[in-house]
C-alpha positions in Angstrom: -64.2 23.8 69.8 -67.1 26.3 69.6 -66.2 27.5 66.3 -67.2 23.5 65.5 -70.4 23.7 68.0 -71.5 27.2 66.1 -70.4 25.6 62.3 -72.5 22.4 63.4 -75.7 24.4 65.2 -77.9 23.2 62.6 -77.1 20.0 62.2 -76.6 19.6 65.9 -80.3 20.9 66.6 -81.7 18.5 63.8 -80.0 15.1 65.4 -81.1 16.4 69.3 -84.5 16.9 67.9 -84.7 13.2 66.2 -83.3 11.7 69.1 -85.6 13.0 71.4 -88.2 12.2 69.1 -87.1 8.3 69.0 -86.5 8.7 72.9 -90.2 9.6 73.5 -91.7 7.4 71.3 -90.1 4.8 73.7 -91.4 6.4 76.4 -95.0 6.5 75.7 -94.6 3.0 74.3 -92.9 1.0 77.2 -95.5 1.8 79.8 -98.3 1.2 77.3 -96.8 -2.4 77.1 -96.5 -2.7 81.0 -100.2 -2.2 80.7 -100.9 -5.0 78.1 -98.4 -7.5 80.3 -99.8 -6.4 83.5 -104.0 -6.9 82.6 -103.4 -9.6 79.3 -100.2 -11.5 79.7 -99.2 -12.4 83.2 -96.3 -13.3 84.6 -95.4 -17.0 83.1 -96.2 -18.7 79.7 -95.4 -17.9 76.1 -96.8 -14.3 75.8 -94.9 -13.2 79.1 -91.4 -14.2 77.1 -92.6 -12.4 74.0 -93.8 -9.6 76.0 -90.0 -9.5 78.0 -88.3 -9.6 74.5 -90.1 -6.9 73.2 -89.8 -4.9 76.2 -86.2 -5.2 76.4 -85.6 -4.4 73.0 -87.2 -0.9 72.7 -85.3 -0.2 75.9 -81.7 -1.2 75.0 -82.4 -1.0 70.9 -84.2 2.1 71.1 -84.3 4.1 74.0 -81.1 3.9 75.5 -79.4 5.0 72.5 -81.9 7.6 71.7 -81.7 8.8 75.3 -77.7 9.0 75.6 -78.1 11.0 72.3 -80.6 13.3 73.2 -78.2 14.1 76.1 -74.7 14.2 74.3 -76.5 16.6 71.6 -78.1 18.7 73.9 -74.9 19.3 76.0 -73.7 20.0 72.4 -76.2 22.9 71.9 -75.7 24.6 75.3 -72.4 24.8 74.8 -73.0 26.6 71.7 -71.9 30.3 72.3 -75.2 32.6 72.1 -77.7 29.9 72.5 -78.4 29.9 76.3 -79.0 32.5 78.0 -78.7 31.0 81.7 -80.1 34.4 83.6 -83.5 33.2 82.1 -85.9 30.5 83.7 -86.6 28.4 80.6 -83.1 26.6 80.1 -83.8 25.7 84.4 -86.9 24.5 83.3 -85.7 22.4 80.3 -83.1 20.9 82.1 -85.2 19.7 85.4 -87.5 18.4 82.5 -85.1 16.4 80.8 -83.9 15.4 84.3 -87.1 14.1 84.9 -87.6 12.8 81.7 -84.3 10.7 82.7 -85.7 9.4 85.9 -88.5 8.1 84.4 -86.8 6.4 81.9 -84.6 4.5 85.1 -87.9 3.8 86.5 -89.5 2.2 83.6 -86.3 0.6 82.7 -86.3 -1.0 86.9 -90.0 -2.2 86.3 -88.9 -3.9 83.0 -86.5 -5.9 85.4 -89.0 -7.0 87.9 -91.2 -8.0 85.2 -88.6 -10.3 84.0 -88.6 -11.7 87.8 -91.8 -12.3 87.5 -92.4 -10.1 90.2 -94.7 -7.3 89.0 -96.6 -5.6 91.7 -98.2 -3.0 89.8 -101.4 -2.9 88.0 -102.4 -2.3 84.5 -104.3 1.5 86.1 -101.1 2.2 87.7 -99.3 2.2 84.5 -101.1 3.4 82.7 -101.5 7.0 85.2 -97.6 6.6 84.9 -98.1 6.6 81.6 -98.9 10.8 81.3 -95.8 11.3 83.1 -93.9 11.9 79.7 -96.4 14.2 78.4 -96.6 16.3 81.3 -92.8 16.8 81.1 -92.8 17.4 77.3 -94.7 19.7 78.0 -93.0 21.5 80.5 -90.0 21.0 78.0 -91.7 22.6 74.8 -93.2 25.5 76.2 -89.7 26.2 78.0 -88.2 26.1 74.5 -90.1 27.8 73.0 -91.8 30.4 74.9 -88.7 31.2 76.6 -89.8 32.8 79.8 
């Protein structure tokens, strides 16, 4: 099995990093739409169903699948012989990011649920602060990549 993992590095590192690109795209874009639904839309009418659809969509169309990927692939490459070393700090760094990245992603994907209760307690601010969650972990996550500390 890691003869396969070591054969596939390359192609295993280009996947993981296009799934993590889908898979943040999503996650910059759903709270950006929690902010348009919580200050434009409401909870009832037309718009509120449109907004739902299109909510639900990027998160079971897009970022589920990109986030199960991201994982799968990036299980793949640390099981790759020579490619962690886990006496450093930056794969414990990567992997509390990613972990974070994760619950975020269950939170947004909660709030998408309560929006389609109609039951939305947040405001458009609030979002939007929640909104620089992703960045802060990406960038925890690059610099642990590639600085490697």
């Amino acid at each position: 099995m890691t003869d396969l993992l070591t054969i596939g590095y390359p192609w295993i590192k280009s996947f993981h990093i296009m799934s993590v690109i889908a898979w943040m795209a999503g996650l910059f874009y759903l709270p950006r739409l929690y902010v348009y639904h919580t200050e434009q839309v409401g909870q009832s009418g037309e718009t509120h169903l449109l907004f739902q659809t299109m909510e639900l969509k990027l998160l079971k169309v897009i970022m589920n699948p990109a986030m199960i990927a991201t994982w799968i692939l990036g299980i793949c490459l640390v099981l790759t012989p020579g490619i962690v070393d886990w006496s450093s700090a930056w794969p414990w760094m990567k992997l509390l990011g990613v972990v974070g990245m994760t619950v975020f992603h269950m939170w947004l994907a909660k709030k998408r649920k309560v929006f389609a209760a109609g039951e939305n307690q947040l405001t458009g601010r609030q979002y939007r602060m929640m909104n620089e969650v992703p960045t802060i972990l990406m960038v925890v996550i690059v610099i642990s990549v590639v600085v490697k500390f």
